[in-house]
RODO-2510 file (C-alpha; in nm, 4 decimals, decimal comma):
residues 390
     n   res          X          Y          Z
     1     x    10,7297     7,7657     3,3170
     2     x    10,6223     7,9909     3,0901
     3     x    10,7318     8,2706     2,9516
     4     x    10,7342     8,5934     3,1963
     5     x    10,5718     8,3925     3,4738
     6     x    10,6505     8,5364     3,7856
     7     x    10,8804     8,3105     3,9617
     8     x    10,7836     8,4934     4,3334
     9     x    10,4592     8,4434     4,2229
    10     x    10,4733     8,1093     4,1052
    11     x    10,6823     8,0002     4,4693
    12     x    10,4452     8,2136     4,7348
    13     x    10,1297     7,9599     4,5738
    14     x    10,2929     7,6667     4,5956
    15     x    10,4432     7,6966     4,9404
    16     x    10,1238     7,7852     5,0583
    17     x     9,9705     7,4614     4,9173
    18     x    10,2298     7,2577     5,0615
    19     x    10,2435     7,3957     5,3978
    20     x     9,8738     7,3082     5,4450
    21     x     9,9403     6,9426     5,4231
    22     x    10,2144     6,8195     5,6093
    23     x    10,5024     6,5689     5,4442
    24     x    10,8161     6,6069     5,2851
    25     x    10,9260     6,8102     5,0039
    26     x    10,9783     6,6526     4,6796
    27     x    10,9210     6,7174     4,3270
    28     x    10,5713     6,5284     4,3357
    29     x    10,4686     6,6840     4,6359
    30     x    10,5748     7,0306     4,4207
    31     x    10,3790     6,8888     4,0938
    32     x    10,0806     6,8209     4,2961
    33     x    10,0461     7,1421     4,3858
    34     x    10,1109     7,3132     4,0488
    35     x     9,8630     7,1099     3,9044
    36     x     9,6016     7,1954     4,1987
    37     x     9,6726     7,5309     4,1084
    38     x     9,6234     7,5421     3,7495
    39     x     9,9892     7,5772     3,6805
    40     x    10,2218     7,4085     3,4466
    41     x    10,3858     7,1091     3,5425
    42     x    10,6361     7,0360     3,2878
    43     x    10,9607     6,8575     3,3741
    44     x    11,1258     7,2106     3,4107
    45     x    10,8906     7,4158     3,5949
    46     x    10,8819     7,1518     3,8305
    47     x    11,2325     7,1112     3,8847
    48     x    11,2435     7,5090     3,8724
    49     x    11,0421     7,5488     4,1580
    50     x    11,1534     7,2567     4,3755
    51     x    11,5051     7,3651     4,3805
    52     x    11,3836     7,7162     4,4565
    53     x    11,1990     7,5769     4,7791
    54     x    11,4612     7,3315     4,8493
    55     x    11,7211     7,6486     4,9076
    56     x    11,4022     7,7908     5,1321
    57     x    11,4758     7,5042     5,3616
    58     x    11,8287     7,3650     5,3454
    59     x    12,2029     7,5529     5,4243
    60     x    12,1839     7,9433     5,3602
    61     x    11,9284     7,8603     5,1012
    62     x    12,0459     8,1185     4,7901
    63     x    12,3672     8,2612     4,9547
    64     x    12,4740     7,8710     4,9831
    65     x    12,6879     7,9289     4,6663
    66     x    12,8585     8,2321     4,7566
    67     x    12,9353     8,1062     5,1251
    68     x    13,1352     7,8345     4,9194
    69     x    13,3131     8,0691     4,7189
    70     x    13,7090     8,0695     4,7721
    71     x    13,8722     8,3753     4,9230
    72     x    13,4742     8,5506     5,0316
    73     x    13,5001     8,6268     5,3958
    74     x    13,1505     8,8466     5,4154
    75     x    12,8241     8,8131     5,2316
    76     x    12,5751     9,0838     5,2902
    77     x    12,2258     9,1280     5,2859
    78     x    12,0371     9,4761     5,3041
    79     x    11,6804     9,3461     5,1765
    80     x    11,5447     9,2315     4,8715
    81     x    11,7883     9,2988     4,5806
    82     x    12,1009     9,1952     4,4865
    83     x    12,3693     9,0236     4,7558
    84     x    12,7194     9,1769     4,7968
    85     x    13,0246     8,9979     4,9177
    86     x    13,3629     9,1117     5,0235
    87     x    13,6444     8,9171     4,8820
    88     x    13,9416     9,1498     5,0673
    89     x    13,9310     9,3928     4,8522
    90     x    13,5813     9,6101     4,9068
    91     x    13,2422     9,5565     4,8267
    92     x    13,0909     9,4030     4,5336
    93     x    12,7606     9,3111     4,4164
    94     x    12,7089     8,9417     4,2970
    95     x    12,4047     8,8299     4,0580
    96     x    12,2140     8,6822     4,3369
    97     x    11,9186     8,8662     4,4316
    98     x    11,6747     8,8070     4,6937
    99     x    11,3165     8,8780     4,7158
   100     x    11,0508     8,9794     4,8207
   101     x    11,1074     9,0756     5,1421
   102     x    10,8918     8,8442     5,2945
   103     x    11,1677     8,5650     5,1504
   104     x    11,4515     8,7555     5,2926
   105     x    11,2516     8,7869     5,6310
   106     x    11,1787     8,4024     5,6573
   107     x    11,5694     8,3030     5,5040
   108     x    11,6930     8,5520     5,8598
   109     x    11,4479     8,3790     6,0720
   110     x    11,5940     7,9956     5,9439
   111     x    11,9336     8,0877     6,0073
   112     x    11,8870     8,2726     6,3562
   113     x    11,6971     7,9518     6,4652
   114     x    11,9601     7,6908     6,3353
   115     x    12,1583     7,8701     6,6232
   116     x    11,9429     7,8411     6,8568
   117     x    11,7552     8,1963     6,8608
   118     x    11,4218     8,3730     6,7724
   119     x    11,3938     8,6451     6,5648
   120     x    11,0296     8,8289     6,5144
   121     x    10,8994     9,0740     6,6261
   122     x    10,9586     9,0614     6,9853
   123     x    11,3279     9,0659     6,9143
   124     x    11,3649     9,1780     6,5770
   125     x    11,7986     9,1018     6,6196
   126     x    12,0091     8,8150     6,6691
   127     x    12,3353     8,7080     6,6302
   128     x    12,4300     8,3334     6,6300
   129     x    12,6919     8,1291     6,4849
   130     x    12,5676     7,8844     6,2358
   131     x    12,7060     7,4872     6,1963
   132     x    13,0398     7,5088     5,9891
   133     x    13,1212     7,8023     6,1865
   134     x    13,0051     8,1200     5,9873
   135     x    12,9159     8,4181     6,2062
   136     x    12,5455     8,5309     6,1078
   137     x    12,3902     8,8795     6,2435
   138     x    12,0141     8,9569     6,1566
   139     x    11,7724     9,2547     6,2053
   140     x    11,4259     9,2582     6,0702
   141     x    11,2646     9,5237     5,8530
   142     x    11,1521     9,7459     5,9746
   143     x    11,4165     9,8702     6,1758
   144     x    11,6690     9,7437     5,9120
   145     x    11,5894     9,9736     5,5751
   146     x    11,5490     9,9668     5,3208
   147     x    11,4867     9,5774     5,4367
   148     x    11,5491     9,2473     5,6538
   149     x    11,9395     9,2929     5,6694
   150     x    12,1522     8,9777     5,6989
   151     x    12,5417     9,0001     5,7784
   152     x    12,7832     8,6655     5,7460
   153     x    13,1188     8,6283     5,8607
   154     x    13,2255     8,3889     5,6849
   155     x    13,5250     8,1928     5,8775
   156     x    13,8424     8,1172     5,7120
   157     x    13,8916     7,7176     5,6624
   158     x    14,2756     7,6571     5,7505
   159     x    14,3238     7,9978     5,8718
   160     x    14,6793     8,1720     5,7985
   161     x    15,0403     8,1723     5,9367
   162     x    15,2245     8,4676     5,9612
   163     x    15,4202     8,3687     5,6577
   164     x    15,1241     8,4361     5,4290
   165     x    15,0297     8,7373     5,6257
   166     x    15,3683     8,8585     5,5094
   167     x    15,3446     8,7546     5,1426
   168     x    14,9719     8,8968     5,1322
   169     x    15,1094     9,2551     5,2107
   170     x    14,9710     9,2291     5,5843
   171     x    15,3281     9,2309     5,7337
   172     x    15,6507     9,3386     5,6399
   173     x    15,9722     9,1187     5,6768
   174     x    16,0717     9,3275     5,9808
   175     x    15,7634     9,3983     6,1444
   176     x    15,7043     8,9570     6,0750
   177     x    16,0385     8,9388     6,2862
   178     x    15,9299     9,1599     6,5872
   179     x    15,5859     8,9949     6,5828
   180     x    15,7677     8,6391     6,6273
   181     x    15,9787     8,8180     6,8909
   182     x    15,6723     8,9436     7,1022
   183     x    15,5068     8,6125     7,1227
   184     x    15,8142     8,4252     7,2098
   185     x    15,8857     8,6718     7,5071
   186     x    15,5593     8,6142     7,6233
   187     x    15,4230     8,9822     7,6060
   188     x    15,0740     9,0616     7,6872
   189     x    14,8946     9,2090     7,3737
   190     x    14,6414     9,3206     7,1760
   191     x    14,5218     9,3469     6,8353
   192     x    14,3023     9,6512     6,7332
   193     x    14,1826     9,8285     6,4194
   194     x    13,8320     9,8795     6,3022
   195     x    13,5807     9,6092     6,2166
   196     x    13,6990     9,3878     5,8963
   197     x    14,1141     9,5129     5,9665
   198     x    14,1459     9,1479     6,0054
   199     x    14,2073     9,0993     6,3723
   200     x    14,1103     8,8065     6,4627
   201     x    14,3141     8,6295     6,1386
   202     x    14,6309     8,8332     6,2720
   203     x    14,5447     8,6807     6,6041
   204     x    14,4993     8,3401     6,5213
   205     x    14,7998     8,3553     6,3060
   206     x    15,0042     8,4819     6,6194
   207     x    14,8650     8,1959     6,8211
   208     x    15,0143     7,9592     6,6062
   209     x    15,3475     8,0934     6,6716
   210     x    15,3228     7,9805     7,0548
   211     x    15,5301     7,6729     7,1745
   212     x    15,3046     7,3848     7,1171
   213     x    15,4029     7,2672     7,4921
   214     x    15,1961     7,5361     7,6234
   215     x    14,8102     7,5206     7,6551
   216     x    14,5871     7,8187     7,5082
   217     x    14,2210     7,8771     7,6623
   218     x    14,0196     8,0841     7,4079
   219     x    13,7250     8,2832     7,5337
   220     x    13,4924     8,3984     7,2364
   221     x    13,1276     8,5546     7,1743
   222     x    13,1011     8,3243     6,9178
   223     x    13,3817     8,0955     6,7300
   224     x    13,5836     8,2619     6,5387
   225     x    13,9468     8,1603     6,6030
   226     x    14,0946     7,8847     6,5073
   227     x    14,4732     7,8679     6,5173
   228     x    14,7111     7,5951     6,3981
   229     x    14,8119     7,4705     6,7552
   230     x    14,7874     7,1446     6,9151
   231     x    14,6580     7,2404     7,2422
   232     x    14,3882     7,4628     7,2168
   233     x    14,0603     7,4756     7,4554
   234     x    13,7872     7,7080     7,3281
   235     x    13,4595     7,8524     7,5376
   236     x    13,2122     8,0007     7,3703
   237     x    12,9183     8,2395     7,5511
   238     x    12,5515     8,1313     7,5132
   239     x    12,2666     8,3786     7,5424
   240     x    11,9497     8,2619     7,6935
   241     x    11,6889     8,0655     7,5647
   242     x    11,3434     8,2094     7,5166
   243     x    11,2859     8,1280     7,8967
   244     x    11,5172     8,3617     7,9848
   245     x    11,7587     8,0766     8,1230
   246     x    12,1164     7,9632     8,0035
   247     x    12,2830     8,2907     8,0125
   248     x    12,6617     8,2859     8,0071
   249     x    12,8475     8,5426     7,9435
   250     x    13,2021     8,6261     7,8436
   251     x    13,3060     8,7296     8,2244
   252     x    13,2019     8,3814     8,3171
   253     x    13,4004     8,2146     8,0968
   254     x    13,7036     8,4081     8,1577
   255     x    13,6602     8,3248     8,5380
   256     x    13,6641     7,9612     8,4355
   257     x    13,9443     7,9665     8,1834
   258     x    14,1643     8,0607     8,4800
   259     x    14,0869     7,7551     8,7114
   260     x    14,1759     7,5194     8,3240
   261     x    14,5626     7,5645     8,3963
   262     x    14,6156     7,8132     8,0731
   263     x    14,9756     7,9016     7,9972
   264     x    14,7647     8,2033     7,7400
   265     x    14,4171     8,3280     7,8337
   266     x    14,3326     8,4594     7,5079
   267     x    13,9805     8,7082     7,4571
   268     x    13,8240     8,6610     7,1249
   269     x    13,7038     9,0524     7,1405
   270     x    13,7225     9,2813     7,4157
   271     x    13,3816     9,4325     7,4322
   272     x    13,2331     9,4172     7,7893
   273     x    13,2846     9,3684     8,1638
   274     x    13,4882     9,1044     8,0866
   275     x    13,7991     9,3082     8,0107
   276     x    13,7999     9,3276     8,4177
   277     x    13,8803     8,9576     8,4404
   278     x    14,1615     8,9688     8,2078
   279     x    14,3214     9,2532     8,3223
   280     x    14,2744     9,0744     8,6525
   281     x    14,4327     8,7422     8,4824
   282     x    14,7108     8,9142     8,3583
   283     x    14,8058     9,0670     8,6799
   284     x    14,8359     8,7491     8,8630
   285     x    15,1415     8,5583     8,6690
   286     x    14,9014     8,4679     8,3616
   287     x    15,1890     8,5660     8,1260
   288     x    15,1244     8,6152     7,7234
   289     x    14,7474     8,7286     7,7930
   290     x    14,5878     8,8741     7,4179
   291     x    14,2926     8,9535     7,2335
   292     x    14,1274     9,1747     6,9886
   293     x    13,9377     9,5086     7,0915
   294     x    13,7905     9,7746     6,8212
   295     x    13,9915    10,1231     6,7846
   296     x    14,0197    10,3519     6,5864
   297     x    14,4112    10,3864     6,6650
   298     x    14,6331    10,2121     6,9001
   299     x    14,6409    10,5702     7,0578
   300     x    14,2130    10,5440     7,1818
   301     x    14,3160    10,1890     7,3612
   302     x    14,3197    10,2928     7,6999
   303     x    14,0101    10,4966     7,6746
   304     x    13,9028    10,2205     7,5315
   305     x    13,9521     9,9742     7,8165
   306     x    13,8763    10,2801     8,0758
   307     x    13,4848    10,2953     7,9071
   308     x    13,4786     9,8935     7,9217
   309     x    13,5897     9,8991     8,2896
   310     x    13,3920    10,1419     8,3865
   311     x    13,0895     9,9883     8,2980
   312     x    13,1493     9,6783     8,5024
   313     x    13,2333     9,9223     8,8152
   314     x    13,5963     9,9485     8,7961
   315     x    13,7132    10,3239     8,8955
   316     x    13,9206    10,4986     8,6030
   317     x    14,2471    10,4892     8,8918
   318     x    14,1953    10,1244     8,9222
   319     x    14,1154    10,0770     8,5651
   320     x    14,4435    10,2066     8,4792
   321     x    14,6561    10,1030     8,7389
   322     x    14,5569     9,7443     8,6130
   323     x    14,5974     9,8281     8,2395
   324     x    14,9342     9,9527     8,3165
   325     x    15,0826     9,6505     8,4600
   326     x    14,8864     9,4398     8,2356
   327     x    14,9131     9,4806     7,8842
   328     x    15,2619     9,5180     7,7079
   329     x    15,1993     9,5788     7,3634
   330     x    14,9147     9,7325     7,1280
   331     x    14,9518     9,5738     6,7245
   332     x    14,6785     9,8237     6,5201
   333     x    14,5670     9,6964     6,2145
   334     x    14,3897     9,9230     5,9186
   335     x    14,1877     9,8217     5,6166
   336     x    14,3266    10,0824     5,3511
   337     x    14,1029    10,1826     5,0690
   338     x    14,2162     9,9436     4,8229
   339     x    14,1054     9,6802     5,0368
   340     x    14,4575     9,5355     5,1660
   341     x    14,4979     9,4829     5,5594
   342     x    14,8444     9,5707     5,7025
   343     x    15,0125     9,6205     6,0347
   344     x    15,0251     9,9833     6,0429
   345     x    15,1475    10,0552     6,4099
   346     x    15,2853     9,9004     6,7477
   347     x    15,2745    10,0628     7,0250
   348     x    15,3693    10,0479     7,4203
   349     x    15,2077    10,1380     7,7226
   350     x    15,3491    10,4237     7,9534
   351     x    15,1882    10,6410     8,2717
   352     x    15,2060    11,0000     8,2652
   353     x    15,2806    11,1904     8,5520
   354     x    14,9279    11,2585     8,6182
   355     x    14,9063    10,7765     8,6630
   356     x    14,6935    10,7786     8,3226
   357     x    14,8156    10,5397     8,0544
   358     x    14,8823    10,6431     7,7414
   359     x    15,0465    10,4727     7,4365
   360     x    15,3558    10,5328     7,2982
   361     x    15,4413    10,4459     6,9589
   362     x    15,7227    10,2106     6,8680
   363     x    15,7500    10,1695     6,5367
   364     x    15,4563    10,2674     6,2326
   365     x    15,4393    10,0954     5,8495
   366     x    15,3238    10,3358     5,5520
   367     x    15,1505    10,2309     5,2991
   368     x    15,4403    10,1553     5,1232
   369     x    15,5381     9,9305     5,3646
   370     x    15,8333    10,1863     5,4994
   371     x    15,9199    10,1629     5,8830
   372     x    15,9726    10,4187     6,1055
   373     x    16,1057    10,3783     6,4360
   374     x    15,8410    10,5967     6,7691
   375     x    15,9399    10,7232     7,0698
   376     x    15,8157    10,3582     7,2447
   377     x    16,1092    10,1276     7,0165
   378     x    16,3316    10,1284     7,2443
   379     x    16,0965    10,0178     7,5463
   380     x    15,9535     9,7444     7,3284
   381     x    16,2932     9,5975     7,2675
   382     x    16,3871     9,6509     7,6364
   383     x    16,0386     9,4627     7,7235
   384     x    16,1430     9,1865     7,4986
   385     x    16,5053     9,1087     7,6016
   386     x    16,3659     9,1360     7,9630
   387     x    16,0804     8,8503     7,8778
   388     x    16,3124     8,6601     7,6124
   389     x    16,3677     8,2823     7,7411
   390     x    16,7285     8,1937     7,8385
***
């Protein structure tokens, strides 16, 4: 290639050339058309080009690398420009850069469709889960500024026990203990915090602590969990296919899950109508019941679940009357500004004299990872010598 040839350029010719004759790519396809074009077609411009092309078409093209990359668990796209990545501890850009946006805009539209979506115009978002699992969320420019934004979850291969929760800083040594206590007692739960407090890791993790005689149903958006147990059955929803056919949603599979014989009905995330059927579930001898739902605080959980039930027609009465004889325990996660994830609250579930829920704090973490014992301890240690096998 030579010297300040523009590589865009050089790429936007040559697909053009070979996308008007059809056949595979290969370097002599990719010399053919440098030559028709007047270009140079030395060894390395050829081999330049073709791999350039080559990570148009195959994987996550030029955010392969850093998908690979030990210990990334999000790489993110906001246009043409460089690529960040979040390793667990913030933000950073990489020396990948994408562009022009027209490459960006085709690399979203090869990933949504590997899962089984469009993405154009028409429906300028998606959000799919790609083959080895990775979570991928698109929206085109220009609604997405200052271009084509691209957002990858990036799943955790062997996921993590609470052991190495505990030596990553996530748990202390006593709140470990009590978390090993609430699963063996069988206590309804769930795990909160804001998006990337690492919920669904602290769930899996917590999964893995259940007796591997008893069978877990997972219910998920898309796969995320993946905990080390030996009896696992996950569902996974499906949107609908450009026919407008297919649909199922989360409240579907949570209706099924409870005709599969599950000793834990376990909710991915708590986001819709579905949070009816669980609450439903757990009110009819479906002990150990959990999931993830996005908070702010452990406190904002029942007007949390009151805003989700009320959307699939549940009164706030009934909503509460169900939450209240439901769910045991709330475990709230935060994401503090040096990037570390910790435990930073539990909390129990009480009605105030007015029948509204509201939480009640049993023990918090600082920073430092110092315990302090809430009004709620004692209830949570009542709640688990009550549920603790004999």
């Amino acid at each position: 290639m030579s010297p300040g040839e523009d590589i865009d350029t050089l790429l936007e010719e040559v697909r053009g050339r070979l996308a008007r004759a059809a056949g595979e790519l290969t370097p002599h396809r990719v010399a053919e058309a440098l030559r028709a074009a007047g270009r140079p077609v030395g060894d390395a411009t050829v081999l330049a080009v073709y791999e350039a092309l080559r990570r148009d078409v195959v994987g996550a093209g030029p955010l392969e690398p850093l998908l690979r990359e030990p210990g990334v668990t999000d790489v993110l796209v906001n246009g043409a420009g460089p690529v960040h990545v979040d390793r667990g501890a913030g933000l950073e850009a990489t020396e990948v850069r994408l562009g022009p946006e027209a490459a960006v805009r085709r690399l979203a539209q090869r990933l949504v469709a590997t899962g089984g979506r469009r993405l154009d115009d028409a429906a300028p978002f998606a959000d799919v889960r790609l083959a080895d699992g990775t979570r991928c969320h698109a929206v085109l420019a220009p609604i997405a500024r200052p271009g084509t934004a691209i957002s990858l979850r990036v799943p955790r291969r062997d996921g993590f026990t609470l052991d190495q929760l505990r030596e990553a800083g996530t748990l202390t040594g006593e709140t470990h203990e009590l978390l090993q206590l609430v699963v063996g007692a069988r206590l309804a739960f769930l795990v909160t915090g804001g998006t990337g407090s690492g919920k669904t890791t602290l769930l899996a993790a917590l999964l893995g602590e259940v007796d591997p005689g008893e069978r877990i149903v997972v219910v998920e958006d898309a796969t995320e969990l993946r905990p080390a147990h030996p009896h696992v059955v996950g569902l996974e929803a499906r949107p609908a296919n450009l026919e407008g056919a297919g649909l199922v949603t989360l409240r579907d599979l949570v209706r099924q899950a409870l005709r599969m014989r599950p000793d834990r009905l376990v909710v991915g995330e708590v986001r819709d109508a579905a949070v009816v059927d669980l609450l439903a579930a757990m009110n009819t001898g479906h002990e150990g019941g959990c999931g993830t739902l996005h908070a702010n605080s452990a406190a904002d959980v029942p007007a949390r679940i009151e805003a989700l039930a009320l959307g699939a027609g549940l009164g706030r009465a009934a909503a509460h009357s169900q939450l209240a004889s439901a769910l045991d325990v709330v475990l709230h996660l935060e994401h503090d500004r040096d990037g570390r994830r910790r435990l930073s609250e539990v909390a129990v579930l009480r009605r105030d004299e007015a029948g509204w829920v509201r939480t009640l704090t049993a023990t918090t973490v600082d920073c430092a990872g110092v315990l302090a014992a809430g009004p709620g301890a004692r209830r949570l240690l009542d709640l688990i010598e009550s549920r603790r096998p004999r």
